[in-house]
N, C-alpha and C positions, 0 to 999 in steps of 0.2 A: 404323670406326664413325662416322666423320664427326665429328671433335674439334672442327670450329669451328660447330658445330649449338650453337644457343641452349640455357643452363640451363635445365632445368626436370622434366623425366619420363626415367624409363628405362624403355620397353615391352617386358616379357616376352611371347614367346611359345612355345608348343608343341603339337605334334598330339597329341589326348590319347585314347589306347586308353579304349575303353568302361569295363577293368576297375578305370583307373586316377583316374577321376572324381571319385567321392567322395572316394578316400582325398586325390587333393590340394586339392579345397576343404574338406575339414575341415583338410587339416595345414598350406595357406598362413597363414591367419591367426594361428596360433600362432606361426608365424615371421614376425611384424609384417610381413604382406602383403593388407592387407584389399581393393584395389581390384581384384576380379575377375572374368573376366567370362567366358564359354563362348559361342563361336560356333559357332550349330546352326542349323540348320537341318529343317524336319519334312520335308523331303520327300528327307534323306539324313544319313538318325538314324544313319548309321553314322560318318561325317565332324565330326569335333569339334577345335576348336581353344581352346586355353585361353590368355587374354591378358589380362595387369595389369598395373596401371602402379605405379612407384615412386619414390618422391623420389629425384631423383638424388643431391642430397647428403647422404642417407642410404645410400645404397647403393656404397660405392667399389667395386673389385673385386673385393677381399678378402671383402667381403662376400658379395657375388653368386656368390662359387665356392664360401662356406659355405652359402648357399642351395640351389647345386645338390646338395652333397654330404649335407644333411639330406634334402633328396627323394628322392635316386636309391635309397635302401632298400625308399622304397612297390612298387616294381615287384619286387622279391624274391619274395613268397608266390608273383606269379602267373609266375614263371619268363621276364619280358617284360625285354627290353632299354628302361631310362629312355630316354624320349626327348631328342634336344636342346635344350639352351633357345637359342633365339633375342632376342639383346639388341640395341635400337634407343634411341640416344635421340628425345625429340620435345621440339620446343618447349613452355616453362609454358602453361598452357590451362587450359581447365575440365575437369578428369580424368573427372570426372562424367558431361557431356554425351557424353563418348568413348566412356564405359562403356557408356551407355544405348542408345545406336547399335547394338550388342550382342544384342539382344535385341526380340524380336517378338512379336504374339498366337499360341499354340502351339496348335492344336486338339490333341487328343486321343482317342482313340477313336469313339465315335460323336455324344457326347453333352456333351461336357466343353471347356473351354476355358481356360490359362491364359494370363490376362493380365496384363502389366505393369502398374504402376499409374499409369502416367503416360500410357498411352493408351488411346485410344476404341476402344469395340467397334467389328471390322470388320461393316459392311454383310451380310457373308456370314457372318456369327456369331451374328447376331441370333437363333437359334434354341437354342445352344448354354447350356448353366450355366456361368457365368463365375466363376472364379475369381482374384480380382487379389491379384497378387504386387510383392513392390518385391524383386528377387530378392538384393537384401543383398552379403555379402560371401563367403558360404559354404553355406549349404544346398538340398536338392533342391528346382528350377526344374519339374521337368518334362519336363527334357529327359534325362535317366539313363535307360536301360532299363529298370532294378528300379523304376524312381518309375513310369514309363509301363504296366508291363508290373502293378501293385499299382493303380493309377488303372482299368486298363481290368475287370481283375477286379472293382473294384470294380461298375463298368458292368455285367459279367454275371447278379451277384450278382444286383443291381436290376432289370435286365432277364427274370430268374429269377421275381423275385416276382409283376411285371405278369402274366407269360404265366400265373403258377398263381392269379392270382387274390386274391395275399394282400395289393395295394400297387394303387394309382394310378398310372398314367405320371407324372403330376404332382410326385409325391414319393414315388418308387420305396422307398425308405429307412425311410417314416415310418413311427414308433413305435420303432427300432432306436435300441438305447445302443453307443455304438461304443467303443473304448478303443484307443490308441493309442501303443503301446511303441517309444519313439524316434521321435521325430515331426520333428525337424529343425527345415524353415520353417513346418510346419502344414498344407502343403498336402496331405496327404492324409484329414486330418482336415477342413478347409475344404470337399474335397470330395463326403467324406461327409455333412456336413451341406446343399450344394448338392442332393445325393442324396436330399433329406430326412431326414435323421437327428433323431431326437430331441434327443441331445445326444452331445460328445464328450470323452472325458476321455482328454489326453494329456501323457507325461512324457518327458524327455529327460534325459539326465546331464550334458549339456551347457549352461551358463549362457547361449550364445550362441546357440542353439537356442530356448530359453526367450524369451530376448528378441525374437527373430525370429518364435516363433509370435504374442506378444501384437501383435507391429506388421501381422502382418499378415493377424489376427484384426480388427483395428479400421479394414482399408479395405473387409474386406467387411461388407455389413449382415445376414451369419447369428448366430442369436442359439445358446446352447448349447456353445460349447467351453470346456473350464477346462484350464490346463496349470499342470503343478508339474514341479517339478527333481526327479527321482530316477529310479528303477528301478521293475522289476517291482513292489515292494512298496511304495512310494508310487503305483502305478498300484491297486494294489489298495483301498488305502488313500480315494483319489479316488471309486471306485465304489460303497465305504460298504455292502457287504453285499449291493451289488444286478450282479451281474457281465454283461458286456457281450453284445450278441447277437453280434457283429462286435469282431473283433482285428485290428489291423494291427500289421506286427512290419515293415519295413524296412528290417534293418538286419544286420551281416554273420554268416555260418552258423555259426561258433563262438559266438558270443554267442547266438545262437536256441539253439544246444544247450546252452548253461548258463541259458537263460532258460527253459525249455521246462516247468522242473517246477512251476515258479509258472503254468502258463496254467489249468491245474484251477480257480484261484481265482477269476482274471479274465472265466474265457467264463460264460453260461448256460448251462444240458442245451439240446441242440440247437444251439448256439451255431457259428460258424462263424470261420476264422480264415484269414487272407489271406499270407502269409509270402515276402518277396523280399529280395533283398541279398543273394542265395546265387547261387555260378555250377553254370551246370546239373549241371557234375561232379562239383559236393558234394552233390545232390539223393538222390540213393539214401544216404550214408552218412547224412544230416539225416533222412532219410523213416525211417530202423532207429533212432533215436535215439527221435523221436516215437513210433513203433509201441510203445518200451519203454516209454516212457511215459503208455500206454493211448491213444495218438489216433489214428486214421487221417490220413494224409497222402497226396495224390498231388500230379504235377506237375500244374498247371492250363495252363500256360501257358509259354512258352519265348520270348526274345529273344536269341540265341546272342552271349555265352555267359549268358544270367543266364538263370536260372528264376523260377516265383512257384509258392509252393507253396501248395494249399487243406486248410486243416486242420478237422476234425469233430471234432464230440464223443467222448469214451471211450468205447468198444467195450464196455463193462461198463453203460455208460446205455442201457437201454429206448428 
């Protein structure tokens, strides 16, 4: 590993399967690894590499092989071989600036754009709804399938309303109370409200989530999002008796099927509900879960393997 290389970083790397994304940017930081970064690229959303840097004399060996062995569990559910980790030292530096390197303006569907917050809209963007991100240490960038594949539905949604007449191209969205069950960085709630949303009320169980949406609620100038720390029934709680037209739910399929009996409270009649963080092969068992639960569900949309599911009102509502 080259032992007479200057103190200073130890650079992890690894190729990181589609399914195994989120679960290791939620679970590095809890194992004090906050510097991390995913190199993507939009024009080969299949090819992901995941790289952080770590104080070297914080990390002995010892360490770094309890690292590995806290991770290699996340690949179990999906039956996937952990990947390698790849260890490099690098010289002391600005970890920061190496980080940022990392990341780029992301279009997005037809209409959307996340951007980093440290740089300027490209020239060829100028058309798009910009949503700036500072993409942190752990939650959804944008570049996740479920995130892309819940962003573009969203886009449909809106695009839905223009063609019937019920919405502006302008702010496709407006008059819609969104709600937002596990919301991570915010950014799907940010771009609901780019979408025109009236306002967005989202919750997360996660403390570090919470902090992430308010930071980067206050680089964009949209006015309407409130986030609190909890579940279903602090989302409910937020909405104060007036329940939401639009649900986003992001987050993984056994949690939707134990979150599922609280959406009665959160949607309006007619209300409409967005659902991704599920792989497509949980789709039919989630879709019999909901149906019990008086909703209709179908797949909307597929990114193999994830799905996004579109959830309606109760089949007993008029």
């Amino acid at each position: 590993m080259g032992d007479s290389a200057p103190r200073g970083w130890w650079q992890l790397s690894l190729a990181v399967p589609g399914e195994l994304e989120e679960s290791l940017l939620w679970r590095l930081p809890l194992l004090g690894v906050s510097r991390v970064a995913i190199r993507h690229h939009p024009e080969t959303p299949t090819e992901r590499e995941l790289v952080a840097w770590l104080p070297e004399a914080d990390w002995p060996e010892g360490e770094r092989q309890a690292l590995e062995e806290a991770l290699r569990p996340l690949a179990e559910p999906f039956a996937l071989p952990f990947p390698s980790l790849g260890w490099k030292r690098v010289a002391d530096e600005d970890w920061s600036s190496s980080w940022k390197r990392h990341w780029g303006p992301d279009p997005i569907g037809e209409t959307l754009l996340v951007l980093p917050a440290w740089l300027a809209v490209p020239p060829e963007a100028d058309d798009r709804r910009v949503i700036r991100l500072d993409p942190g240490p752990a939650f959804g960038t944008g570049s996740h399938p479920s995130t892309r594949l819940c962003l573009r539905g969203m886009e449909q949604l809106a695009a839905d309303r223009v063609r019937e007449g019920a919405a502006e191209e302008a702010a496709p969205l407006e008059g819609w109370r969104v709600a937002d069950l596990g919301c991570g960085s915010g950014l799907l709630g940010l771009a609901a409200l780019a979408l025109g949303a009236r306002a967005v009320l989202a919750v997360d169980t996660d403390p570090l989530a919470i902090r992430a949406t308010e930071e980067n609620t206050s680089l964009n100038a949209f006015q309407g999002l409130t986030v609190a720390q909890g579940s279903a029934d602090t989302l409910e709680d937020l909405l104060a008796g007036q329940p939401a037209d639009l649900l986003l739910c992001n987050i993984l399929a056994p949690v939707i099927a134990e979150l599922c009996v609280s959406f009665r409270h959160l949607l309006a009649p007619g209300g409409q509900g967005l659902l991704s963080g599920l792989l497509l092969s949980q789709a039919d068992a989630l879709i019999r879960v909901l149906e019990e639960e008086g909703w209709e569900a179908s797949v909307m949309a597929s990114s193999d393997p994830w799905a996004l599911l579109r959830l309606r009102e109760p089949k007993d509502v008029a």
